[in-house]
RODRENVEX-839962 format. One line per field, with one value per residue (C-alpha): x, y, z; residue in one letter. Coordinates in Angstrom, 3 decimals. Layout:
<rs>
u	c(X	...) $
v	c(Y	...) $
w	c(Z	...) $
rest	c(A	...) $
</rs>
This chain:
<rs>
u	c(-55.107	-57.663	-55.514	-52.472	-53.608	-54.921	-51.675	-50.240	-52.412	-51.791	-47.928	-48.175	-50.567	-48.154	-45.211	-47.527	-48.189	-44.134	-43.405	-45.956	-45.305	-40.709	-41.812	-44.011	-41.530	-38.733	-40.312	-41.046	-37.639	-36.855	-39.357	-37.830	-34.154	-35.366	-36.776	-33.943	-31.881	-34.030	-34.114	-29.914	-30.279	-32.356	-29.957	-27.149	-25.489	-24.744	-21.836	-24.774	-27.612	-25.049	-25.032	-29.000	-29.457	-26.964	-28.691	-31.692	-29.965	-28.722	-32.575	-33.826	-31.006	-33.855	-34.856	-34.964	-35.374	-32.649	-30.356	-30.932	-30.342	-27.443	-26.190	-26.612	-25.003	-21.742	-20.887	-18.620	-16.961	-16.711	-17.524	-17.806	-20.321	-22.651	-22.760	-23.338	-25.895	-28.243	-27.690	-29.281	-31.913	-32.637	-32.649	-35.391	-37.454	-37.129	-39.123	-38.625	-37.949	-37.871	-34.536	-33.179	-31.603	-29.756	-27.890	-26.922	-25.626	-23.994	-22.265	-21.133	-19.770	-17.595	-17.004	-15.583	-18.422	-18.743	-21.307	-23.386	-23.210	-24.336	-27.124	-28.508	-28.400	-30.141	-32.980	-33.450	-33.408	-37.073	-38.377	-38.073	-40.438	-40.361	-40.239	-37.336	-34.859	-32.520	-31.996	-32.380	-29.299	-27.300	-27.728	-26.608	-23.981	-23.349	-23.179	-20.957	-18.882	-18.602	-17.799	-15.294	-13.981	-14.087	-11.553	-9.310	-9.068	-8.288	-5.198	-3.903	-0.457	2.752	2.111	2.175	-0.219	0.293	-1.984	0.346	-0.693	-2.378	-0.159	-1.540	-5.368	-8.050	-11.158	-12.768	-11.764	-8.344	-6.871	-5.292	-1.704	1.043	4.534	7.496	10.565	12.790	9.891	9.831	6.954	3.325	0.052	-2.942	-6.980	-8.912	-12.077	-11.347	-11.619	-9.540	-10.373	-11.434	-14.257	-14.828	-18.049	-19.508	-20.945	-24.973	-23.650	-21.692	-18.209	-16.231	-15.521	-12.578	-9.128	-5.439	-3.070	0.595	3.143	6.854	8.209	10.299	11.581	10.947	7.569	6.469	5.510	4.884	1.085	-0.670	-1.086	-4.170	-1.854	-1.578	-2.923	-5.242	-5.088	-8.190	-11.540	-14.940	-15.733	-14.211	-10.316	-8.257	-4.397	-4.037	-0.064	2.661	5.154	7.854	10.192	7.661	6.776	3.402	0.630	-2.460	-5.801	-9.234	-11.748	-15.633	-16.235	-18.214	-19.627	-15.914	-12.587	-8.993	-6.759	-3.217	-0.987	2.183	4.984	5.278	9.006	8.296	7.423	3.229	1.246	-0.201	-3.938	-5.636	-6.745	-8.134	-5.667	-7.567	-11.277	-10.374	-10.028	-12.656	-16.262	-19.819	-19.592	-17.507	-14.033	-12.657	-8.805	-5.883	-1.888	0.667	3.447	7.009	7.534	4.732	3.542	0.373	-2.141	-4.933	-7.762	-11.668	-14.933	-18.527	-18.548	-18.719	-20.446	-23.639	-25.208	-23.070	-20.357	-16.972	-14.496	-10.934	-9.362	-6.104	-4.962	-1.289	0.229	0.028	3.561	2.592	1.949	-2.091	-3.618	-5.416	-8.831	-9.511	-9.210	-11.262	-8.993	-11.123	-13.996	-11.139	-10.343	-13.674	-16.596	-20.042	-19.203	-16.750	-13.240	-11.200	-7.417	-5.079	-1.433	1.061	4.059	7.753	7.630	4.150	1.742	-1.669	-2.824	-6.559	-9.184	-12.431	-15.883	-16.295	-14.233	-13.806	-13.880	-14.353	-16.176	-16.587	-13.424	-10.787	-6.959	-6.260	-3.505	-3.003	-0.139	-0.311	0.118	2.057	2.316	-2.102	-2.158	-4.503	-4.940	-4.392	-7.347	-6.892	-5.547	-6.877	-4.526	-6.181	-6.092	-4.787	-4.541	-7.816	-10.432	-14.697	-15.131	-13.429	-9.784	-8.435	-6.055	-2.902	0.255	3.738	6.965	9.270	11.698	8.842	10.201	6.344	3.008	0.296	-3.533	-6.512	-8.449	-11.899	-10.739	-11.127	-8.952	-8.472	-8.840	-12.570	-13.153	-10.834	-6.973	-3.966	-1.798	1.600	1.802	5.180	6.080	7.640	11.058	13.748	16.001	19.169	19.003	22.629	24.062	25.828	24.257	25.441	25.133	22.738	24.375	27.980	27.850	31.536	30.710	29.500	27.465	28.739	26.749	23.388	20.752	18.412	15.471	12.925	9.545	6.615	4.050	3.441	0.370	-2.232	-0.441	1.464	3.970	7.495	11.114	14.552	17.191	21.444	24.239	26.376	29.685	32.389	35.049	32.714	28.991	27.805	24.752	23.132	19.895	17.652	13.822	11.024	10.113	6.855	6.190	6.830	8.942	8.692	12.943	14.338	17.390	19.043	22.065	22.917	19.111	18.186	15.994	17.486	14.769	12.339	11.792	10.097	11.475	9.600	11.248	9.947	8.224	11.763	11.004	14.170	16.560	19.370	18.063	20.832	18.589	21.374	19.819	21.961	19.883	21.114	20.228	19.793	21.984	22.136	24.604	25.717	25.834	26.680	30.338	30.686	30.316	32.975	35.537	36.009	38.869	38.233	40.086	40.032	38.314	40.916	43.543	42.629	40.530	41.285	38.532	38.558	37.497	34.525	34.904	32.010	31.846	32.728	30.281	28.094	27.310	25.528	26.563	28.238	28.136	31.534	31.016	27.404	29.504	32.318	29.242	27.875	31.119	31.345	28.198	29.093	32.259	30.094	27.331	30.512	31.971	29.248	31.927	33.559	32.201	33.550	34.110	33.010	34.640	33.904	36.046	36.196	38.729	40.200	37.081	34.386	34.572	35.735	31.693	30.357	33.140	32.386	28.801	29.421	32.176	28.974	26.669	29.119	29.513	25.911	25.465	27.428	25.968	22.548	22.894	24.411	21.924	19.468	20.999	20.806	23.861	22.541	23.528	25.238	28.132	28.902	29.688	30.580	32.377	33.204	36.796	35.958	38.943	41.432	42.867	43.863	45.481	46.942	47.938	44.965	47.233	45.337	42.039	42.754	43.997	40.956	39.004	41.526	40.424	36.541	35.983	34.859	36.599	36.004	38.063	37.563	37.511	39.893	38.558	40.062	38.699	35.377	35.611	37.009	33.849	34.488	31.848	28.554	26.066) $
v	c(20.952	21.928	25.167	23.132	20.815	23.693	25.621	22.378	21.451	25.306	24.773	21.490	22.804	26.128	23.763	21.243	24.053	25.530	22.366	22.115	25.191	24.454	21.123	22.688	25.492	22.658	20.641	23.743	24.674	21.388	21.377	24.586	22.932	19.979	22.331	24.636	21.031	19.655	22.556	22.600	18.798	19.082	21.846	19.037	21.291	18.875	21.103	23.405	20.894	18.526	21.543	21.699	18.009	17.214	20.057	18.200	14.856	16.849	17.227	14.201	11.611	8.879	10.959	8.385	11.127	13.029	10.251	9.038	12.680	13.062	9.902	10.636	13.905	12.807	10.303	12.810	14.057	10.844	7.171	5.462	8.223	7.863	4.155	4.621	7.106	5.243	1.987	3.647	4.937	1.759	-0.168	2.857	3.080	0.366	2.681	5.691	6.314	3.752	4.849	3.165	-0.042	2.089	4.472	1.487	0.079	3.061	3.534	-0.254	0.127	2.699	1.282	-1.824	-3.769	-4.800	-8.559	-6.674	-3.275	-5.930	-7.817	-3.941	-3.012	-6.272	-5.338	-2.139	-3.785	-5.179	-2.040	-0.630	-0.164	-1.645	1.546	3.322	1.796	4.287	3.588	-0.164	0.317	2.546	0.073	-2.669	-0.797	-0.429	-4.248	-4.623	-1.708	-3.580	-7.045	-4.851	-3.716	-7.127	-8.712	-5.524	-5.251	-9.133	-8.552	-5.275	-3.993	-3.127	0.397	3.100	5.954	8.410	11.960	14.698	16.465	19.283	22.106	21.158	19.352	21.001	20.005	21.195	19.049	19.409	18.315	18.694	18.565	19.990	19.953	21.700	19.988	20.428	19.103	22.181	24.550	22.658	24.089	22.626	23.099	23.715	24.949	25.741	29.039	32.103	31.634	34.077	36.495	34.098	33.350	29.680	27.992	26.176	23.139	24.836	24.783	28.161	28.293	26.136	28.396	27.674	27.594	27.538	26.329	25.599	22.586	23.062	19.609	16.168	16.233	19.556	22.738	26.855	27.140	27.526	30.859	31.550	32.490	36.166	38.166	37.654	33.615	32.592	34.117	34.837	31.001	27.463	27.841	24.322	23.623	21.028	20.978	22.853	22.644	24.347	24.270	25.391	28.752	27.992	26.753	24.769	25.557	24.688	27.795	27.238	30.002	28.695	25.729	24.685	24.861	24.284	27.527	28.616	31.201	32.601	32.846	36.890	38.279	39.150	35.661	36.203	34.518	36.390	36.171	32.715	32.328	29.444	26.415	26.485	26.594	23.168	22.225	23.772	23.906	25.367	21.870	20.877	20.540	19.221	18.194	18.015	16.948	18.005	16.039	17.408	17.864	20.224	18.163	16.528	17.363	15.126	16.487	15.670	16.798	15.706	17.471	14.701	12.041	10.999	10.589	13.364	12.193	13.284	10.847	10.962	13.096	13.802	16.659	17.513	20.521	21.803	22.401	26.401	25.298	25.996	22.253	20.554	18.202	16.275	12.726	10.083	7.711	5.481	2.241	0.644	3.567	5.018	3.508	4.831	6.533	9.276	9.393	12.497	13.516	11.971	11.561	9.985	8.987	8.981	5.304	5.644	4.726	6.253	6.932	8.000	8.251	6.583	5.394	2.533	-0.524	-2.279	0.497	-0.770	2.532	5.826	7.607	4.532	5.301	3.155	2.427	1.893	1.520	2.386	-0.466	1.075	-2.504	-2.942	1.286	0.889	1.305	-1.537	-2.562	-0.618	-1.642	-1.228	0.159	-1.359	-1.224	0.780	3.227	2.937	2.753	1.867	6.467	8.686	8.524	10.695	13.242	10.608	12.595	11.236	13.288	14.624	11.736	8.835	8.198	8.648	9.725	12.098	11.074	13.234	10.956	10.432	7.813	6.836	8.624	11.696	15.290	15.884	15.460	15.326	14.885	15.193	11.856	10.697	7.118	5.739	2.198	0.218	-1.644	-3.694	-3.230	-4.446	-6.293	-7.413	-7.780	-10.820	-13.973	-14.093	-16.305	-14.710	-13.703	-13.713	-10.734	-11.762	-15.186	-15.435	-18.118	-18.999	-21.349	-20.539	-20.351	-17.542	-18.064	-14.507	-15.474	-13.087	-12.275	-9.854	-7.317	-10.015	-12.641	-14.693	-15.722	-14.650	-16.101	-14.874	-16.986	-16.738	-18.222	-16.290	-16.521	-19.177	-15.957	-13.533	-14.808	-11.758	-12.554	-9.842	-10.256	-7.969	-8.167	-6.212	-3.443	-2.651	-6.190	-8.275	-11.266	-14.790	-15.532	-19.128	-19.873	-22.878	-25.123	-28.287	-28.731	-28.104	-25.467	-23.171	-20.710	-18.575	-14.772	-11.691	-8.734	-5.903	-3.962	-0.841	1.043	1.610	4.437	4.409	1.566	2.288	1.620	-0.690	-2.013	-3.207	-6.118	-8.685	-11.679	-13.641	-17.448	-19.369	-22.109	-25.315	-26.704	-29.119	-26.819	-24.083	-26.731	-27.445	-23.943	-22.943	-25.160	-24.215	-21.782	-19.940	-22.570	-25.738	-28.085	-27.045	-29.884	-31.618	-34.165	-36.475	-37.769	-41.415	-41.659	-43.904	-45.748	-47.205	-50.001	-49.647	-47.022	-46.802	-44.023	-46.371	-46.029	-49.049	-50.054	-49.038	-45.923	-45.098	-46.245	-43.336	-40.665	-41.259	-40.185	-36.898	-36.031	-36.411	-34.493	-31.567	-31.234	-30.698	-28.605	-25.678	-23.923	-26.832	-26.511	-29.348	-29.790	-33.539	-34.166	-36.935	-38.886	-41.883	-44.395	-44.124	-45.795	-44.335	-40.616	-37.591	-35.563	-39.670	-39.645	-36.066	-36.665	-40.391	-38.090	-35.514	-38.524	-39.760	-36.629	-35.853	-39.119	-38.574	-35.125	-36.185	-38.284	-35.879	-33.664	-36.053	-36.729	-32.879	-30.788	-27.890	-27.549	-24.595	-26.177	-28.154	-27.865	-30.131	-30.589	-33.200	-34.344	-36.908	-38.788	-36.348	-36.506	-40.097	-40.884	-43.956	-45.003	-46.444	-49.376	-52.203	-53.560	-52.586	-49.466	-48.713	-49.158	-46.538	-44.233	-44.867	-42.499	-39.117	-37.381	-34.663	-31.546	-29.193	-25.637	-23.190	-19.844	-17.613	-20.418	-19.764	-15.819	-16.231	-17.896	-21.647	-22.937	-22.136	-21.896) $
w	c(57.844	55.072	54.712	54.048	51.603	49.426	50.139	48.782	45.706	44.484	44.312	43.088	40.004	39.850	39.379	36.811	35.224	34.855	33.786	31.092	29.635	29.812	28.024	25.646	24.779	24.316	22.276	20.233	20.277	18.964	16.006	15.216	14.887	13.239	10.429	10.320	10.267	7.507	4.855	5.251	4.257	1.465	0.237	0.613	3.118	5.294	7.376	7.862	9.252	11.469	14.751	14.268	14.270	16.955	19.101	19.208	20.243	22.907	24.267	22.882	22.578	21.148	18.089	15.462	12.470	13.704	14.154	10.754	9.149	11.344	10.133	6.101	6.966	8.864	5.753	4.806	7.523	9.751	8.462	11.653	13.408	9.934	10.767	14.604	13.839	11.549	13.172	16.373	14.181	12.695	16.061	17.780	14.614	11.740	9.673	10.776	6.268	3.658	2.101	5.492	3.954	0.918	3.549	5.614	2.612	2.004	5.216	5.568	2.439	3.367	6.746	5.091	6.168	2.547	3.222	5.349	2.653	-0.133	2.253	2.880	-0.940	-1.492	0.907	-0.516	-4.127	-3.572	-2.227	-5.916	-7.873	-10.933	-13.697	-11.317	-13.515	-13.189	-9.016	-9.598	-11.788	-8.855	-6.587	-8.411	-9.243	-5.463	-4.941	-7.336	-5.710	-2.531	-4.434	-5.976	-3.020	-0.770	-3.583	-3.218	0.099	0.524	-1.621	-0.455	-2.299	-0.026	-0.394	2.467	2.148	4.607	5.560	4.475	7.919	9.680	8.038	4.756	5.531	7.467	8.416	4.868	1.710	0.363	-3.129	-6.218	-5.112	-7.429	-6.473	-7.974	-9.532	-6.235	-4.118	-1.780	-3.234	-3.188	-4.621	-3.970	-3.842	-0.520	0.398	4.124	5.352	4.198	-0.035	-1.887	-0.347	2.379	0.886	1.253	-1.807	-1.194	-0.235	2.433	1.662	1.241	-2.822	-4.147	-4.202	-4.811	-1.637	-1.746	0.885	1.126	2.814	6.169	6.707	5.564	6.662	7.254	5.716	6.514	7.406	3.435	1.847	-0.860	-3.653	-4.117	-7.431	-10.364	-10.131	-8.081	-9.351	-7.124	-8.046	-7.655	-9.048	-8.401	-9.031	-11.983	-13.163	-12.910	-15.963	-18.508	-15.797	-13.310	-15.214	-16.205	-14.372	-14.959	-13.569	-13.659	-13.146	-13.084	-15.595	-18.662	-16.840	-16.180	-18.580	-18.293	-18.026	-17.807	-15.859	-16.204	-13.583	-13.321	-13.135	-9.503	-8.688	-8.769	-11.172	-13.821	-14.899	-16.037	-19.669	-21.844	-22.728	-25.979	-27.643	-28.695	-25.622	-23.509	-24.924	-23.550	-20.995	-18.416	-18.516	-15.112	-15.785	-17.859	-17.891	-20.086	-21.413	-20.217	-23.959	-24.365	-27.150	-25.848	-23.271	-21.584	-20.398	-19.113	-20.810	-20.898	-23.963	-26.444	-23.794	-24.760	-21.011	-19.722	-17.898	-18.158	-20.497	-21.027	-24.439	-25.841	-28.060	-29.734	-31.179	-34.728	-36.307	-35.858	-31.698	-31.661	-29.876	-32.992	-32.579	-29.174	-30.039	-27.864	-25.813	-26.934	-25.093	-23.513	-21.119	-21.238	-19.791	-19.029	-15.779	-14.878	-16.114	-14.841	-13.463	-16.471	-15.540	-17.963	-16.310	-17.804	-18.084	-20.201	-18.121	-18.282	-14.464	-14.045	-12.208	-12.635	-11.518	-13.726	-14.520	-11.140	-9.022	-5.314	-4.875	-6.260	-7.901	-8.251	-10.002	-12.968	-14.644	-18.275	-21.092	-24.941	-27.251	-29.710	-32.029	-31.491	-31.540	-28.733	-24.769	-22.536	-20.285	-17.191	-13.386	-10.512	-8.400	-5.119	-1.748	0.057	-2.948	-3.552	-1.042	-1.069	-1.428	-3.752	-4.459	-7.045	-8.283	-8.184	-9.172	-9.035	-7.557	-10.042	-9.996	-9.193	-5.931	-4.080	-5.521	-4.417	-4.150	-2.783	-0.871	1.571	3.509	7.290	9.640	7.849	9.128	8.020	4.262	1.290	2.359	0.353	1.018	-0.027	-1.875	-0.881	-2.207	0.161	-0.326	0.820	3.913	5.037	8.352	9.568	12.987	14.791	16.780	20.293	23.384	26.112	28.868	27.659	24.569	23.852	23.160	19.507	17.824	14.175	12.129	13.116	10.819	10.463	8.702	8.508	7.938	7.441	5.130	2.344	2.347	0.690	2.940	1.340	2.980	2.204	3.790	3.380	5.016	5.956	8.154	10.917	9.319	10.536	11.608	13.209	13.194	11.494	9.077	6.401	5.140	2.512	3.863	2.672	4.933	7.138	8.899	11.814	10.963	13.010	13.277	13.430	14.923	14.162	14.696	12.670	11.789	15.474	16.069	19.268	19.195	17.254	17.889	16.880	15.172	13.440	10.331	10.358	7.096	4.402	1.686	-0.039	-1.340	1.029	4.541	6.796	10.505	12.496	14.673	17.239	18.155	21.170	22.213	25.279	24.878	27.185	28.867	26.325	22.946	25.594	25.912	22.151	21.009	23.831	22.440	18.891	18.259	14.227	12.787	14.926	12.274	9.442	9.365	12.845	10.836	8.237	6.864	4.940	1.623	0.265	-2.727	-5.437	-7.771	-11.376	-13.271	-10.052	-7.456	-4.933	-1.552	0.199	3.655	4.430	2.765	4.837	7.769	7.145	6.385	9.806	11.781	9.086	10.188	13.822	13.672	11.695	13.850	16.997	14.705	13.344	11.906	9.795	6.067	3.607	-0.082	-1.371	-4.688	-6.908	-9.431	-11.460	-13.484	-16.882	-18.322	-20.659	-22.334	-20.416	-20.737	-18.984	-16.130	-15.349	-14.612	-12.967	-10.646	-10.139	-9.259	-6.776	-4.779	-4.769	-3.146	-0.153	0.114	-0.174	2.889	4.629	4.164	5.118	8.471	9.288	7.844	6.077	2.210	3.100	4.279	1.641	-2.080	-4.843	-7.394	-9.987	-10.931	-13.452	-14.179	-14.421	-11.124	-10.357	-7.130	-8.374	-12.367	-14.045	-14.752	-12.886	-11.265	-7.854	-9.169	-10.780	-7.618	-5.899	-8.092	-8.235	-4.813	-3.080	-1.049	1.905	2.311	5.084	3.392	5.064	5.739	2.542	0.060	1.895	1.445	-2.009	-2.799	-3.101	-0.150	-0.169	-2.746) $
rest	c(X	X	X	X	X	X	X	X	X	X	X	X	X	X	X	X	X	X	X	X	X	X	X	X	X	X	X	X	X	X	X	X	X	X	X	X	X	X	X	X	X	X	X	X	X	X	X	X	X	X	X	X	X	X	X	X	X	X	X	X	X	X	X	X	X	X	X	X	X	X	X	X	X	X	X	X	X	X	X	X	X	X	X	X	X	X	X	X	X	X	X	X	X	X	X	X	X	X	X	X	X	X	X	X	X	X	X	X	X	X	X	X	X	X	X	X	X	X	X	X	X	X	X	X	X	X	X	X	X	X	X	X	X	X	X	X	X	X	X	X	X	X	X	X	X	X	X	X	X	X	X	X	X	X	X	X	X	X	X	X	X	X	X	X	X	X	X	X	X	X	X	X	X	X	X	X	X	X	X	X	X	X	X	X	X	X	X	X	X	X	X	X	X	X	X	X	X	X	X	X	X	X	X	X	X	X	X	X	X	X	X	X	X	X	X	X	X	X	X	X	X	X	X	X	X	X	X	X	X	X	X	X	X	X	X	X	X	X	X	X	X	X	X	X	X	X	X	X	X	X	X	X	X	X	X	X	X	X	X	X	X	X	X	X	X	X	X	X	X	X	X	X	X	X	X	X	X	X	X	X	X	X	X	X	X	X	X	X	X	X	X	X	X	X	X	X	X	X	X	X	X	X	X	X	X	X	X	X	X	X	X	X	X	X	X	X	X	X	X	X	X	X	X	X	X	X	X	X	X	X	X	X	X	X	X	X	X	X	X	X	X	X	X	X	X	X	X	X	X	X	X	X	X	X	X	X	X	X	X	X	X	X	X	X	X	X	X	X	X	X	X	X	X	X	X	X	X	X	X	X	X	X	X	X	X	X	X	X	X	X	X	X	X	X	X	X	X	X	X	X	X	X	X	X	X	X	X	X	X	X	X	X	X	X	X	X	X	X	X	X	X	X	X	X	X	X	X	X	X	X	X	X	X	X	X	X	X	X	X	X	X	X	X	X	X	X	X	X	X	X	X	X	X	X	X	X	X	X	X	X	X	X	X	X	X	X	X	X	X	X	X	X	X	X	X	X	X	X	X	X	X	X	X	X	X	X	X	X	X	X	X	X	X	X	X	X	X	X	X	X	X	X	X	X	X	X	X	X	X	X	X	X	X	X	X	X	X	X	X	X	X	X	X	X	X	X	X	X	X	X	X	X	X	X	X	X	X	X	X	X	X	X	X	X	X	X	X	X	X	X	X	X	X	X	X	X	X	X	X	X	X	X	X	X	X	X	X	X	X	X	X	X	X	X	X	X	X	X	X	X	X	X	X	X	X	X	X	X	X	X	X	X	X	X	X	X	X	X	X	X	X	X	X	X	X	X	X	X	X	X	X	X	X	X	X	X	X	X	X	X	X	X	X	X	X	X	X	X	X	X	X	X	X	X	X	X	X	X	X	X	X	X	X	X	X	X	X	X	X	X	X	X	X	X	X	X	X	X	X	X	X	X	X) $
</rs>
């Protein structure tokens, strides 16, 4: 027995012991990845530190520090992990590092969270001390990010932004699109793998290069090329514009702290070695981007050579008569402001695009949008483009197609393919909805008369409505709705309401769409038998109705005359397909301009109260006669009386197609 238990007690303190020594070496292991992690971080190479960090989550799922690393790092590459990270960080160790509140901030703010961004900011405000001034003034500038971005986002444009797709965006940023004039050969700016030398920069990222692709369908292109030759350099090259009919090309190259260059289209189809725009144009600072106009006359560009805090502001230049660019010109307070201005675009119609950090930026880079005064000789205050151009991180690089149609933007957003996509901006319009109302059940049975009323809502939610009638001969309707939204459809007969149902238009990109869309309606039994006894023409000549008459230089209805209205509005609410004209007229008496309004009066009076009753206006018109058709001579009293009427006529189908019904 005594032999047993020490048999025992030597395995047990064998296996203590193992154990000791596998914790020991894991938790050195993990020290070890948690410094490797750390001095990536501090180096801002966040691609670098995320495998370390998430390596010791593996063994230690509860490690507040690296969750809260982890979480600054992946703000980049995928908002809502950032804000799962750090949350879980915050909830195992409120303190586990007093910058805490800002990144929470931070990643609400980018999460769309934009209350609970501001409430974090606010937090973080009182942990400042007083003589930082310079953080106390980013984070207020952060709140008022996120204020800027709450009102945006509440009041979204109807605009369709869409990821140009895995054949052009990777994982690693992508931007600076520039397509040719037949839309089929895109350049653009990545730093995936593949560029130049293969070399990574410090923060990570393989140096910026140009890649070109040509499209294969609508939607599609051949898997990106670096462009061949002399045009990307050991350093960052990006694509800026092509123009001059697509010969030349624009470029930005970080030599000399950054400038603005240009290439030439080789006769073999490769582009021929960079070189300056101008030494008026770049300088010993940065020099970021530039647009030319399709005249060649004036060029835009970005420096932080003439800023006095460093940032980069907005310039124009023109050509000399001998073609050299002259002096840079400021484009002046109004455009801009203390903060980064960058990627001009002037647009055919004049309009200034840009992107920018200040104004009312809802977050980082913004586009803006501004016209030239040429009367005050002066910008006009920029536009926010908004939401969903714009979102709470950078947005930038916004270049339209060669005929306008659709825009390009580089963009961090949610849902993207790592970092910085390339997107399409289409603006989305109006679509042609027609088809025929039919009775369920029986698709040969159709339903004239019916009125369809489309109600939906723009993208800030107002509400919109567009409204027609199935037509008397064939109960076709046609309606022109905007695009991208589910409309709430009311069917209607005589002021009854039959039914109401859904129907989603789908996104339209172009100004020619036709949706062809039948709706059909439970009837019962008793409109079922009405509708099924109208022939096309039945109410034309089967009913005469009597005329009402009105006291001299009145439009008052009489008893008689209310009495008369009440069995037209019985035989038109049998008949859906029976549309009437009411036509006023008068005696002899008074000037021709007085009878023709007293004629008006008098046939607005019946139709008011028909319309009251439940006949929609659009089966009725009227029309004034004034005096000048009598049905009797204006020779006596009673004669006179004769003549003081309106009538009803029941519109045969050509007058309605020539156009003499409905208004």
């Amino acid at each position: 027995m005594n032999y047993l238990a020490k048999s025992f007690s030597r395995v047990s303190l064998l296996l203590a012991m193992v154990c000791l020594l596998a914790a020991t070496a894991s938790a050195q292991s993990t020290r070890k990845q948690m410094r490797t992690a750390n001095k990536f971080f501090k180096k801002e190479n966040y691609r670098a530190a995320l495998p370390y960090y998430d390596q010791v989550l593996a063994a230690d799922p509860n490690n507040a520090k690296a969750l809260y690393f982890a979480g600054i790092s992946y703000l980049t590459f995928d908002k809502e992990k950032s804000a799962d990270y750090l949350y879980r960080a915050q909830e195992l160790n409120p303190k586990v590092d007093k910058e805490m509140e800002y990144w929470l901030g931070r990643t609400d703010h980018i999460n769309y969270r934009f209350d609970s961004a501001i409430e974090h900011f606010q937090n973080y405000q009182k942990t400042i001390k007083q003589r930082n001034v310079e953080r106390k003034e980013e984070v207020a500038q952060l709140i008022q990010y996120a204020k800027n971005a709450k009102r945006e986002v509440a009041n979204p444009k109807d605009v369709f932004v869409k990821n140009l797709g895995g054949d052009v965006n990777t994982a690693f940023s992508e931007h600076s699109p520039v397509i040719s004039s037949d839309y089929n050969y895109l350049l653009f700016t990545s730093r995936a793998e593949g560029a130049t030398g293969g070399k990574a920069a410090e923060d990570g990222e393989y140096f910026e290069d140009i890649f070109e692709t040509n499209r294969t369908g609508v939607d599609s292109w051949e898997k990106p090329r670096i462009v061949p030759g002399s045009l990307n350099s050991a350093g960052h090259d990006a694509s800026i514009q092509l123009f001059d009919n697509d010969t030349k090309l624009l470029l930005y190259q970080s030599v000399n702290n950054g400038d603005i260059m240009v290439a030439e289209r080789q006769a073999d189809g490769s582009w021929g070695a960079p070189k300056s725009i101008s030494d008026k144009v770049n300088t010993r600072d940065f020099e970021s981007d530039a647009y030319i106009t399709p005249d060649g006359t004036t060029m835009f560009f970005s420096t932080s050579h003439f800023s006095e805090n460093g940032d980069l502001d907005l310039y124009m230049v023109q050509r000399t008569n001998g073609g050299d660019w002259g002096n840079p010109k400021s484009l002046g307070r109004t455009i801009n402001s203390r903060f980064d201005e960058d990627s001009p675009y002037l647009s055919a119609d004049g309009t200034l695009f840009f992107a920018s950090r200040g104004h009312n930026s809802m977050g980082g880079y913004d586009i803006f949008a501004s016209k030239y005064d040429s009367v005050a000789r002066r910008w006009a205050r920029p536009e926010n483009l908004g939401s969903p151009i714009n979102t709470p991180d950078d947005d930038t690089y916004y270049r339209l197609a060669p005929d306008g149609s659709y825009a390009y933007l580089s963009s961090y957003r949610i849902g993207g393919y790592g970092e910085k996509d390339i997107y399409t901006i289409n603006y989305i319009k109006n679509a042609d909805v027609k088809g025929r109302v039919l009775v369920q059940g029986d698709s040969t049975l159709t339903l004239p008369g019916v009125e369809l009323i489309f109600n939906g809502q723009q993208a800030d939610n107002r509400p919109i409505s567009y409204r027609d009638v199935s037509k008397p001969d064939s109960a076709t309707y046609n309606v022109n709705v905007l695009s991208g939204r589910k409309y709430q459809v009311q069917l209607s007969l005589d002021g009854e309401v039959l039914e109401t149902q859904e129907f989603e238009v789908p996104v339209v990109l172009d100004d020619t769409t036709t949706i062809r869309k039948d709706f059909f309606v439970t009837l019962d039994d008793t409109t079922a038998a009405r509708i099924a006894r109208l022939a096309p023409d039945a109410a034309v000549g089967e009913y005469k109705f009597e005329n009402i008459y009105f006291a001299t230089d009145k439009y008052d209805l009489r008893p008689e005359a209310v009495e008369e209205l009440d069995r037209i509005v019985e035989i038109m609410k049998a008949n859906p397909t029976l549309n009437i004209s009411i036509e006023g007229h008068t005696d002899s008496r008074a000037s021709d301009s007085y009878n023709m309004t007293l004629g008006q009066n008098r046939a607005d009076a019946a139709y008011d109260y028909l319309v009251s009753k439940g006949i929609s206006d659009k089966r009725m018109t009227t029309v004034s006669y004034g005096e000048s058709r009598p049905a009797v001579p204006n020779s006596s009293v009673d004669n006179m009386q004769l003549n003081r009427r309106t009538i009803f006529r029941v519109l045969k189908r050509d007058e309605i197609q020539q156009g003499q019904e409905i208004q």
